[in-house]
C-alpha positions as CSV (number, residue, x, y, z in Angstrom):
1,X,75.6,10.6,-100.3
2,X,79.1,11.2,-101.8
3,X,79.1,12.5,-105.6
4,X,79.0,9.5,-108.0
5,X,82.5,9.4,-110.3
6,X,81.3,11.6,-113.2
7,X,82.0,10.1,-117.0
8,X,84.9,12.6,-117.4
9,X,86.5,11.6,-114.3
10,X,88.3,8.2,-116.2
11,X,90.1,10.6,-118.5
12,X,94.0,11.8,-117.7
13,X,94.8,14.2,-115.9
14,X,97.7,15.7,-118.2
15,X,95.6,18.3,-121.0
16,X,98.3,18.9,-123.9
17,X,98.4,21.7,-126.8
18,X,98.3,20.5,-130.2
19,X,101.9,21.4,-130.9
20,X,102.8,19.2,-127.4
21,X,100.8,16.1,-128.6
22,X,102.5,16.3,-132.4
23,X,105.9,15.9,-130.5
24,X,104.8,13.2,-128.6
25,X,103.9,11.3,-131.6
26,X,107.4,12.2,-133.2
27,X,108.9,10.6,-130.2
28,X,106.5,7.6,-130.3
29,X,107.3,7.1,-134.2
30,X,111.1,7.9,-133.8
31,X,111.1,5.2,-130.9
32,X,108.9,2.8,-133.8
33,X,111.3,3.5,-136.3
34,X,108.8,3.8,-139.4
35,X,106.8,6.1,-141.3
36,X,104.0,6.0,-138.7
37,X,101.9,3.7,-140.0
38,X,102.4,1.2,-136.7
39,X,101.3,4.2,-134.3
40,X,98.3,4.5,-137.2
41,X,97.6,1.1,-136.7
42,X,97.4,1.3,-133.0
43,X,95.1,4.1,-132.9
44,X,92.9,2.3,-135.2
45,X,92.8,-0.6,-133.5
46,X,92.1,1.1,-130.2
47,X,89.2,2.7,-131.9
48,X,87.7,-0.3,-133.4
49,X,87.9,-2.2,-130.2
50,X,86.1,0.4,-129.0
51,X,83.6,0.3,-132.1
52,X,83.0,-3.7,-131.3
53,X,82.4,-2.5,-127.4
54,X,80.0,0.3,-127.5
55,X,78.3,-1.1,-131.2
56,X,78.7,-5.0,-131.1
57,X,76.2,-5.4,-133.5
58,X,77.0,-3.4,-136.5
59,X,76.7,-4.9,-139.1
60,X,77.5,-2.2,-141.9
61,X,79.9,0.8,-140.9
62,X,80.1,4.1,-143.5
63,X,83.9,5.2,-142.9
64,X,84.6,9.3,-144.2
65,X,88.3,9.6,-144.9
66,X,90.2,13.4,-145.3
67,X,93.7,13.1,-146.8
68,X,95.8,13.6,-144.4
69,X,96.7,11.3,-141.0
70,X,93.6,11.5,-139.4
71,X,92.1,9.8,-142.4
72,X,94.8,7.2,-142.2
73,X,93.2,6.3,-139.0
74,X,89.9,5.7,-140.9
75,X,91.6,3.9,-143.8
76,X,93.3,1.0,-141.1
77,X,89.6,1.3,-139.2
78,X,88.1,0.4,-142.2
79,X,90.3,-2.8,-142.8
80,X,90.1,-3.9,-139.9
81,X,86.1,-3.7,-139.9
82,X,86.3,-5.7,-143.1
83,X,88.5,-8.4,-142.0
84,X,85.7,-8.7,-138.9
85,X,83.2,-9.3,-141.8
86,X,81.1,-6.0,-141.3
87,X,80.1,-3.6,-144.6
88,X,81.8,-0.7,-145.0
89,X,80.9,1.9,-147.1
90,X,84.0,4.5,-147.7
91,X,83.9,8.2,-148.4
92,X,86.9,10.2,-149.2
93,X,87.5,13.8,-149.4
94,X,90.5,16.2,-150.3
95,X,93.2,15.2,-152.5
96,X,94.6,12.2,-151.8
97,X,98.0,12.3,-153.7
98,X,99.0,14.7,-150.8
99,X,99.0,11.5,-148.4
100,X,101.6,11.6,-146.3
101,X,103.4,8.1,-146.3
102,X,101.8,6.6,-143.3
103,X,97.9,7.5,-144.5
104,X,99.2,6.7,-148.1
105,X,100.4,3.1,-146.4
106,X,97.0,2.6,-144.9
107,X,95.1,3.4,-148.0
108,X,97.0,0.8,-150.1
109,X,96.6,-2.2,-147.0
110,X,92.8,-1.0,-147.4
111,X,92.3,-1.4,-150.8
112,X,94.1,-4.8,-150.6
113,X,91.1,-6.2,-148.3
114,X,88.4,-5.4,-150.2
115,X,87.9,-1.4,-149.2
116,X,85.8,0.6,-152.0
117,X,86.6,4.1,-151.5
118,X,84.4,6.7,-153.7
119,X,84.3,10.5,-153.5
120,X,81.9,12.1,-151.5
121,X,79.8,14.1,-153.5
122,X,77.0,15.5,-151.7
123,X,74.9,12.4,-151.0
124,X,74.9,10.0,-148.4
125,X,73.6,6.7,-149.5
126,X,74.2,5.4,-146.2
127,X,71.1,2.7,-144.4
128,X,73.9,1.0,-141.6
129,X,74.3,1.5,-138.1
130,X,77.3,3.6,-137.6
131,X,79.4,6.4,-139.1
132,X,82.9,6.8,-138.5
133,X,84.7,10.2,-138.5
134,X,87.9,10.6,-140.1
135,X,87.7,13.9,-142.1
136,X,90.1,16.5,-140.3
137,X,92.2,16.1,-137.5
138,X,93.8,18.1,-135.2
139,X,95.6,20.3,-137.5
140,X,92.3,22.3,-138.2
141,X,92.9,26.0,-138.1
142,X,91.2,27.2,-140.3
143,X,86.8,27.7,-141.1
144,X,85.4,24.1,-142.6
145,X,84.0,25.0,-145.7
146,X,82.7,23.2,-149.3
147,X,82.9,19.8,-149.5
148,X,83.9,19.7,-145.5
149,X,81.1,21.3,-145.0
150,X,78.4,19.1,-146.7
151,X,79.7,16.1,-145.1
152,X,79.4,17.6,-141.5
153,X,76.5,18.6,-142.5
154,X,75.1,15.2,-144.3
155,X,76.5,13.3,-141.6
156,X,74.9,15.3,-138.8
157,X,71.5,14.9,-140.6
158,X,72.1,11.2,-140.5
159,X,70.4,9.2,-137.9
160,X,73.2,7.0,-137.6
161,X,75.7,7.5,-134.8
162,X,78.8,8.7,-135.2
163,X,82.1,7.4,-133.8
164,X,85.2,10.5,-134.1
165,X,88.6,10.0,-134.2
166,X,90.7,11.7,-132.4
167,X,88.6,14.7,-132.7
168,X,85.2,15.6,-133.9
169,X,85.6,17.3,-137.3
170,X,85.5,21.3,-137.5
171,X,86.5,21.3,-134.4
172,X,89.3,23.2,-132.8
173,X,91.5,21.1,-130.7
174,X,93.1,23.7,-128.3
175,X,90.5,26.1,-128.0
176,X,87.0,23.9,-128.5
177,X,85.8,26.4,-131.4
178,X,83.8,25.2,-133.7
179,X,85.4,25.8,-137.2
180,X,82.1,26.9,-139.0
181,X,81.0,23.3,-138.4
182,X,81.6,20.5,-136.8
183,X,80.7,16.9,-136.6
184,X,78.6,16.0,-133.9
185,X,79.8,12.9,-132.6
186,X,77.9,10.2,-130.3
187,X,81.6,9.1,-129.1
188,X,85.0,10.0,-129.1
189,X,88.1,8.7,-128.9
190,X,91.1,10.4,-129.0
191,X,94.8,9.1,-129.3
192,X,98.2,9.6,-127.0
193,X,96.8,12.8,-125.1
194,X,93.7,14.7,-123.8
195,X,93.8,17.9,-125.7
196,X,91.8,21.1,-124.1
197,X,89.4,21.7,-127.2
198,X,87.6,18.9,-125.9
199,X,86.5,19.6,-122.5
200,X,85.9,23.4,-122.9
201,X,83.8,25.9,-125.0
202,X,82.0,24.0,-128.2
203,X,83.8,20.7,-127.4
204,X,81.6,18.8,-124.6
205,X,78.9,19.6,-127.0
206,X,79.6,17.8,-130.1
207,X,82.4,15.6,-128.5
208,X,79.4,12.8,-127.1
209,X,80.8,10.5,-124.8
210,X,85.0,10.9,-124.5
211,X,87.6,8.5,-124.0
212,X,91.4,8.3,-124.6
213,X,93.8,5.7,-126.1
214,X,97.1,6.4,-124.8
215,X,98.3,4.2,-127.1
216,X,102.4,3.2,-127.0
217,X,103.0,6.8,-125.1
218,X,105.8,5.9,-122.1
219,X,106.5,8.0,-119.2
220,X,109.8,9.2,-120.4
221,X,107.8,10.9,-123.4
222,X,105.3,12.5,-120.8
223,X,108.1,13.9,-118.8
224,X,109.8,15.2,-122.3
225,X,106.9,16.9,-123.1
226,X,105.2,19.6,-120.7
227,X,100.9,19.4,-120.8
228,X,99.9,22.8,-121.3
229,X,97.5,21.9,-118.5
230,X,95.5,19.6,-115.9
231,X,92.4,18.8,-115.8
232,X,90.4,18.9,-112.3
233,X,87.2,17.7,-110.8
234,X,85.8,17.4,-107.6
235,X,86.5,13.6,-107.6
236,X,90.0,13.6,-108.6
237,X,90.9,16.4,-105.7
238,X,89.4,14.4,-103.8
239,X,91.3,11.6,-104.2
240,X,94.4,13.4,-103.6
241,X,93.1,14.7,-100.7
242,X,93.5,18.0,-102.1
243,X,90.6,20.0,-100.1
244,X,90.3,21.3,-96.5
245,X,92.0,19.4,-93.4
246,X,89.4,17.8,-91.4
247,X,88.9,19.9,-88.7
248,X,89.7,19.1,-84.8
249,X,88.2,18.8,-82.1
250,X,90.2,21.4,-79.9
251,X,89.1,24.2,-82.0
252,X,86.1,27.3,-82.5
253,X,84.7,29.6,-84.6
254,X,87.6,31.7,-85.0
255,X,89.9,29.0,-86.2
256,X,87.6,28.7,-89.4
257,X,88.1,32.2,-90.3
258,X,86.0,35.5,-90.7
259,X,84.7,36.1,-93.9
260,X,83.3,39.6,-95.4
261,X,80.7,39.5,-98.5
262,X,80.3,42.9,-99.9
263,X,77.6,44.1,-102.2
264,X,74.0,44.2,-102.7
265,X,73.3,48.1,-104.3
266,X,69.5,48.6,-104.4
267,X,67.1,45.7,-106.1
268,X,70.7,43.4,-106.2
269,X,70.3,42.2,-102.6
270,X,70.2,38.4,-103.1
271,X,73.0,38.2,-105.1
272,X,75.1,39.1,-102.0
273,X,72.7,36.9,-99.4
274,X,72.6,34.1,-101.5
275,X,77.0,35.0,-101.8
276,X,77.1,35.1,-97.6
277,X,74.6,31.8,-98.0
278,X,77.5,29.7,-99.6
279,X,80.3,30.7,-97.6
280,X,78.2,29.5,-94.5
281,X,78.0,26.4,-95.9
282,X,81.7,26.3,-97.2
283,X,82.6,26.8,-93.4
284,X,83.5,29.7,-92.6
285,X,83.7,30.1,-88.9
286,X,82.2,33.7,-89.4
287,X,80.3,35.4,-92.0
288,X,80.0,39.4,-92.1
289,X,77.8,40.9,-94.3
290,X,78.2,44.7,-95.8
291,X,75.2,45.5,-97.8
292,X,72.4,48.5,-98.4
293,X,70.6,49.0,-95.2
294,X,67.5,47.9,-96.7
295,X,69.0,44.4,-97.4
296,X,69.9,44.0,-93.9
297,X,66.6,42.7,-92.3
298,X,66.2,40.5,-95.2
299,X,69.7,38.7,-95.4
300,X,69.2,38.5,-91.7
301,X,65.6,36.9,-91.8
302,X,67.3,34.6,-94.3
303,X,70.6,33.7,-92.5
304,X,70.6,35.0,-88.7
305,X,74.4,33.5,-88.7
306,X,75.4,36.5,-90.8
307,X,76.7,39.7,-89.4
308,X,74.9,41.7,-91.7
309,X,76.3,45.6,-91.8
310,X,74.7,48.6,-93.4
311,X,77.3,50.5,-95.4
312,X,76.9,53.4,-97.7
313,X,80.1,54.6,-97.5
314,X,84.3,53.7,-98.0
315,X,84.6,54.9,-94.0
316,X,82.1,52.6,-92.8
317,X,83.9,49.9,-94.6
318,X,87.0,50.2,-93.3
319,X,86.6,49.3,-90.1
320,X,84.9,46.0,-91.2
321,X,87.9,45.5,-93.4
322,X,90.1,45.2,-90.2
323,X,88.1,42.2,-88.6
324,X,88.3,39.8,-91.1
325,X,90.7,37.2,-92.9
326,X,89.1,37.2,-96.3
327,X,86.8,39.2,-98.8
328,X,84.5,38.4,-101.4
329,X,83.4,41.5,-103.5
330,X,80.9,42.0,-106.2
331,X,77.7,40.4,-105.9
332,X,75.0,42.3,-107.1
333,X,77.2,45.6,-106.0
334,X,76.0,47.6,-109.4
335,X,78.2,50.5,-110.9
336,X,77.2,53.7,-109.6
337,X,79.0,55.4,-106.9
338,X,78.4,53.6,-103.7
339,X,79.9,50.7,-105.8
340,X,83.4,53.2,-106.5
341,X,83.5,54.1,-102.7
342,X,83.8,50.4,-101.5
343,X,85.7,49.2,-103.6
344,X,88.5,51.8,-103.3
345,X,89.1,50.7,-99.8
346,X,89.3,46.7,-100.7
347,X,91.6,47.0,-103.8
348,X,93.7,48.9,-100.9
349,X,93.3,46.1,-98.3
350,X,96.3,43.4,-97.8
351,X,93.8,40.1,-97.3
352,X,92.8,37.6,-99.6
353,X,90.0,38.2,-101.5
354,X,87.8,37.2,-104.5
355,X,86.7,39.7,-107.1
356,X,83.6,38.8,-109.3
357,X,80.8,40.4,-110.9
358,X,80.7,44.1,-111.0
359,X,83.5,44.4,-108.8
360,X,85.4,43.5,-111.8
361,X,83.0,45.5,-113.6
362,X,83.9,48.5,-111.8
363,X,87.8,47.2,-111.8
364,X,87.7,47.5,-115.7
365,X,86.6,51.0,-116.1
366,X,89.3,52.6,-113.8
367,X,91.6,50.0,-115.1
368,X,92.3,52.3,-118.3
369,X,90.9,55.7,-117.1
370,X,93.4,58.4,-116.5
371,X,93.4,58.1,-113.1
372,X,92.9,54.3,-113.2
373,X,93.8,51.8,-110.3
374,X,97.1,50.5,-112.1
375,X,97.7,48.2,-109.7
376,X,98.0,44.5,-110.1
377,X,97.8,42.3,-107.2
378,X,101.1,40.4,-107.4
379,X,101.4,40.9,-103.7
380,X,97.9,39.4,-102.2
381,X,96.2,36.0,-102.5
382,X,93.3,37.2,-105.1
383,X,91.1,35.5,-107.1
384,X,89.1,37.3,-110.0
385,X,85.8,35.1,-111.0
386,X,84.9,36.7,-114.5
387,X,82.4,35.1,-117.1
388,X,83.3,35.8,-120.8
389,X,82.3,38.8,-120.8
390,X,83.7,40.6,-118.0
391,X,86.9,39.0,-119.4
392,X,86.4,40.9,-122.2
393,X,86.1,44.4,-120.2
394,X,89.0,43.5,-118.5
395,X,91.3,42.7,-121.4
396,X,90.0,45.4,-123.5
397,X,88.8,42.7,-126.5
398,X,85.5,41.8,-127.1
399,X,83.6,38.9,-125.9
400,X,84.1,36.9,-128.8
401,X,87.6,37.3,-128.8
402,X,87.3,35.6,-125.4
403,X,85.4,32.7,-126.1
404,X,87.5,32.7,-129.7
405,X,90.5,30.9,-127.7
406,X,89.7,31.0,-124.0
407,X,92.8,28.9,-122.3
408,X,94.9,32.2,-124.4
409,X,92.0,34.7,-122.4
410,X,92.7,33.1,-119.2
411,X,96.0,32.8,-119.0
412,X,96.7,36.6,-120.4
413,X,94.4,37.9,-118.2
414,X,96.2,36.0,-115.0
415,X,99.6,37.6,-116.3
416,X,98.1,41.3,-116.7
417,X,96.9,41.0,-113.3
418,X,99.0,39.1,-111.3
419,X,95.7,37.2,-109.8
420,X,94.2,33.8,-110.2
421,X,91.4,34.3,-112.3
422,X,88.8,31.6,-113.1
423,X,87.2,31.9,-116.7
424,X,83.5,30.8,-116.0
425,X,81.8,28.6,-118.8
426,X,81.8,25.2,-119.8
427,X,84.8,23.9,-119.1
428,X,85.7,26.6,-116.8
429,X,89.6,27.6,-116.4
430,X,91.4,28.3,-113.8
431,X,94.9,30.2,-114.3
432,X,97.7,31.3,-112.1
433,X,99.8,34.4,-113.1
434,X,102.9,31.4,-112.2
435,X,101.8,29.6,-115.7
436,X,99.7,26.7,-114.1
437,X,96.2,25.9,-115.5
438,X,93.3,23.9,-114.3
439,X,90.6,23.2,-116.6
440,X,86.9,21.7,-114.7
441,X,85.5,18.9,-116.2
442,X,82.3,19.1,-113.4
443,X,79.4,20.9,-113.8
444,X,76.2,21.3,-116.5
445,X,73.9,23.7,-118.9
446,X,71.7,24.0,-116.2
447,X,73.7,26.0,-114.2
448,X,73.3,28.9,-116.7
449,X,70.8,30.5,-114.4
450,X,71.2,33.6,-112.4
451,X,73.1,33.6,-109.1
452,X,75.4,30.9,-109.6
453,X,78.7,33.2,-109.6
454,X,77.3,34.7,-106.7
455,X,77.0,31.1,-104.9
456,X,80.9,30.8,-106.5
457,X,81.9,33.9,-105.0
458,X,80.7,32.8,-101.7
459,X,82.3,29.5,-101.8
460,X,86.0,30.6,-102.4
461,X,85.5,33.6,-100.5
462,X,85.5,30.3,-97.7
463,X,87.7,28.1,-98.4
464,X,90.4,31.8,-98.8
465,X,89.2,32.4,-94.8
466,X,90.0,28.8,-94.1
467,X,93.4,29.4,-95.1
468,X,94.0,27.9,-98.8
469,X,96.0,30.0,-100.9
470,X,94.3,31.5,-104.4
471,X,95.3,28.5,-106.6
472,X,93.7,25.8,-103.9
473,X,90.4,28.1,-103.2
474,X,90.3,28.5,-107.0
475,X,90.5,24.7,-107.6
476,X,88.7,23.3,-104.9
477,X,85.8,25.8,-105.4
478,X,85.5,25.7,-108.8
479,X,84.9,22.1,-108.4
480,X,82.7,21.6,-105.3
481,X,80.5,24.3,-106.9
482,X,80.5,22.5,-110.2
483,X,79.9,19.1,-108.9
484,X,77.1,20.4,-106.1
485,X,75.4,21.6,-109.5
486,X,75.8,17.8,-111.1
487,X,74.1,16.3,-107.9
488,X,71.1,18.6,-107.6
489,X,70.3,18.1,-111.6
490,X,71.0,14.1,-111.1
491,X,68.5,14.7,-108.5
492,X,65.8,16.6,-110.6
493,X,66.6,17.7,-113.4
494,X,68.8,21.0,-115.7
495,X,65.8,22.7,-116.5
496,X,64.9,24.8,-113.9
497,X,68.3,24.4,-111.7
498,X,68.5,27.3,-109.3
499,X,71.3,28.6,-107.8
500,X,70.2,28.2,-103.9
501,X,69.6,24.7,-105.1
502,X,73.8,24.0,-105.1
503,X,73.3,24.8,-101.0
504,X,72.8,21.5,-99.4
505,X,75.1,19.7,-101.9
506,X,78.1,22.0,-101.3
507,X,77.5,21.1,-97.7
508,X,77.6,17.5,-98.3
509,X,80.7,17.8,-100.6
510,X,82.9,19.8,-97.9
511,X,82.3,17.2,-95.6
C-alpha cells in the first residue's frame, strides 16, 4: 500500500514571503496596465467559482469587507454572488475613504448591482449558509484588536462556514501566528502564491481546507521573483524520484552503510532502541548501538540485528566511532556527565551525523560557557533535529520567540551553526546554512507523543549511512517520517498514535 496523495500535496511547490508575493502582483498589474481592479476581479472570480463548487447550494452568503485590497476581493465576490441571484448580506469594517483605487473600484461596481453594505457593529444577524472572509489581508503585522476582533470572534461563533480569502483573518502570512485572533476558516483560497503562514505554526489550524489561484501569474514573473521557500512531502519527492536508489542485486550489508545510535542514560533506554529500531527499518546495512550496559540485554531482546555496546565512557566510544559511516546522537542521552564524555568525542569526529534531543541539549550549554565547544560544523554533513524549544537553548531566545516567527528561527539557527537543522512542529522546516528551505506539509497532531524524534533521529541517521548528504537525509526523512505518521492514523486513528507505530509504515515508504 503506497501513501494515498495527501490534500496538501495539489498545492505549488514555490512558498513565497509576503514582500515576494506583493511584487508579483505589481508585475501582474503593471503587465494589466490598471489600477488592479482586473487582477481583483480575477481573484474574486476564482474564489466564487470555488464558492459555487464546494457550496452549490447557497442560497444567502454574509460577505465581511476590511478597507483595504483584501476587502476589494470581497466587494467583486459579493457582485458576482448577486448577479448569480444568491443573498448577500455585507459587513464592512475600517475606514473606507482609505480605499485604495482598485477596492474603491470594486465597491462602487458593488453598490451598482444591488450590494447593501452596513457597518458591523457587534451583531451578526446572519441565518444563511456561508460566510465569506474579507477583513485583513496579508499585510497584517500587527495584534487584531476592537472591532477586528468581535468579528473574528462573531464569525467564529457562527455555525455557518466560512470561506477566506487569500488568508484567514488575524493571521500572519509568513510566520502562521495568530495575530490575537484569527478567523477560523472551513476553506481557503489564496491568490498568485503559496505563502508559508499557511502551512506552518497556527496556519493548518484555522486555514480549513487550502487551495491556490494562481491567477494571471506567468513564468517570467516566477523566475523574477525568488520563493523564499519549497514546500516538500513525501509524495512530491517521490515523484521526482528524489529518495534512495533502488538497490542492486550485486551488493551486501556493507554497501548500505554502518550506522551508530548513541544514548540511552539510565531510565532513557527506549528512546535510543526505539532510535536504532528506525534506522533498521530505513536500511541501514548495519546498526551499532552505544548505550548504558543495562539497556543492552533489552535493546537486544528487542532488536537482535543491533550491535548493542555498553559505554560509560569517551574511550570506549572512540573505537566505535572508527567503524561506522554515520551517527545519530541524543536520544534519551540525559545531561549529566556520562552525557559530556560522549559527546566530546562525536562533536570531534569527521562523519555525518544527526544531533537531536539532549545532545543539542548538552550542545547549548557549552555553546556559551567559557570554555564552550565554539565550533560550528561547516566542514561535516550534520543535521541538528531540534523542537521549539531546544531551538530556543540553542539561539539563546526563548521558546516563544521561536515559534513567534519560526522560518526566521530556522534559518538563523542553520547560519550560526553551519548545519541543516530541521525545526520540528507542524509544518516542520528544514534549513540549510546555503539559504535553501523546505517546509513539510505531511504529518498530524497525533504525532505529539513521546518518541517520535527519537524514531526521526533514527531515520536520517539512515538514509546519512546510505550516502545522502544533510539536505537529502533532512528532506527525505522529514517526510517519510511525517507521512508514515499520516498512514498509521488513516489506519486507526490520532488519538493514541505511538511512536513505534510509524515502524512498519516507514518500511513500506522506503520501498
Amino acid at each position: 500500500m503506497k501513501r494515498p496523495f495527501s490534500p496538501r500535496d495539489h498545492l505549488p511547490s514555490a512558498i513565497y514571503s509576503v514582500a515576494g508575493v506583493r511584487e508579483l502582483d505589481r508585475r501582474i498589474i503593471e503587465r494589466m496596465g490598471d489600477n488592479g481592479f482586473e487582477l481583483m476581479s480575477h481573484a474574486a472570480e476564482a474564489a466564487f467559482a470555488l464558492l459555487l463548487s464546494r457550496w452549490p447550494d447557497a442560497e444567502h452568503i454574509c460577505v465581511f469587507a476590511g478597507p483595504g485590497n483584501n476587502g476589494g476581493d470581497a466587494w467583486v465576490l459579493a457582485s458576482l454572488a448577486a448577479l448569480h441571484k444568491i443573498r448577500v448580506s455585507f459587513y464592512t469594517l475600517g475606514d473606507m475613504s482609505r480605499q485604495s483605487g482598485s477596492a474603491a473600484e470594486a465597491r462602487s461596481a458593488a453598490l451598482q448591482v444591488g450590494i447593501k453594505p452596513q457597518p458591523f457593529t457587534g451583531e451578526l444577524a446572519f441565518d444563511g449558509d456561508l460566510i465569506v472572509d474579507g477583513l485583513l489581508g496579508t499585510g497584517l503585522n500587527a495584534p487584531v484588536r476592537d472591532d477586528y476582533a468581535r468579528a473574528i470572534a462573531a464569525i467564529n461563533q457562527h455555525p455557518a462556514d466560512v470561506l477566506s480569502l487569500d488568508i484567514p483573518s488575524g493571521l500572519h502570512a509568513d510566520t502562521g501566528v495568530i495575530m490575537g485572533s484569527a478567523v477560523q476558516a472551513t476553506q481557503t483560497v489564496t491568490f498568485i502564491a503559496m505563502k508559508a503562514g499557511l502551512l506552518t505554526a497556527d496556519g493548518p489550524d484555522v486555514s480549513g481546507d487550502l487551495s491556490c489561484a494562481a491567477l494571471d501569474l506567468i513564468k517570467d514573473d516566477k523566475n523574477a521573483v525568488a520563493p523564499v521557500m519549497e514546500r516538500i512531502s513525501w509524495y512530491r519527492l517521490e515523484q521526482q524520484k528524489r529518495r534512495l536508489p533502488a538497490r542492486r542485486g550485486n551488493s551486501h550489508k556493507g554497501s548500505y552503510g554502518h550506522a551508530l545510535l548513541i544514548g540511552g542514560e539510565h531510565g532513557a533506554g527506549g528512546a535510543i532502541a526505539m532510535a536504532a529500531e528506525a534506522c533498521a527499518r530505513t536500511g541501514a546495512g548495519k546498526i551499532s548501538c552505544a548505550t548504558r550496559a543495562m539497556h543492552v540485554p533489552v535493546i537486544l531482546n528487542r532488536r537482535p540485528e543491533v550491535m548493542v555496546h555498553a559505554v560509560e565512557s569517551g574511550l570506549q566510544l572512540t573505537p566505535l566511532l572508527d567503524q561506522v559511516t554515520a551517527i545519530g546522537c541524543g536520544p534519551g542521552l540525559g545531561q549529566k556527565s556520562w552525557a559530556e564524555l560522549l559527546l566530546q568525542p562525536v562533536l570531534s569526529a569527521c562523519l555525518p551525523m544527526v544531533l537531536d534531543a539532549d545532545a543539542l541539549n548538552n550542545y547549548a550549554l557549552n555553546l556559551y560557557s567559557s570554555a564552550g565547544w565554539h565550533d560550528d560544523f561547516s566542514q561535516r554533513e550534520v543535521v541538528l533535529t531540534p523542537h521549539p524549544g531546544e531551538a530556543a537553548r540553542l539561539l539563546r531566545i526563548s521558546t516563544d520567540e521561536v515559534q513567534s516567527d519560526r522560518p526566521a528561527a530556522a534559518r538563523k539557527l542553520a547560519e550560526q551553526c553551519r548545519a541543516v537543522v530541521v525545526l520540528k512542529g507542524q509544518g516542520s522546516l528544514i534549513a540549510s546554512p546555503d539559504g535553501r528551505m523546505a517546509l513539510c506539509t505531511d504529518g498530524n497532531p497525533g504525532m505529539a507523543s513521546g518518541g517520535m524524534g527519537d524514531i526521526l533521529t533514527g531515520v536520517i541517521t539512515a538514509l546519512l549511512a546510505q550516502g545522502l548528504d544533510a539536505w537529502q537525509a533532512a528532506c527525505l526523512g522529514v517526510c517519510v517520517h511525517s507521512a508514515a505518521a499520516d498512514m498509521a492514523a488513516a489506519e486507526h486513528g490520532q488519538h493514541g498514535l505511538l511512536a513505534t507505530d510509524l515502524l512498519p509504515w516507514i518500511r513500506e515508504l522506503m520501498n
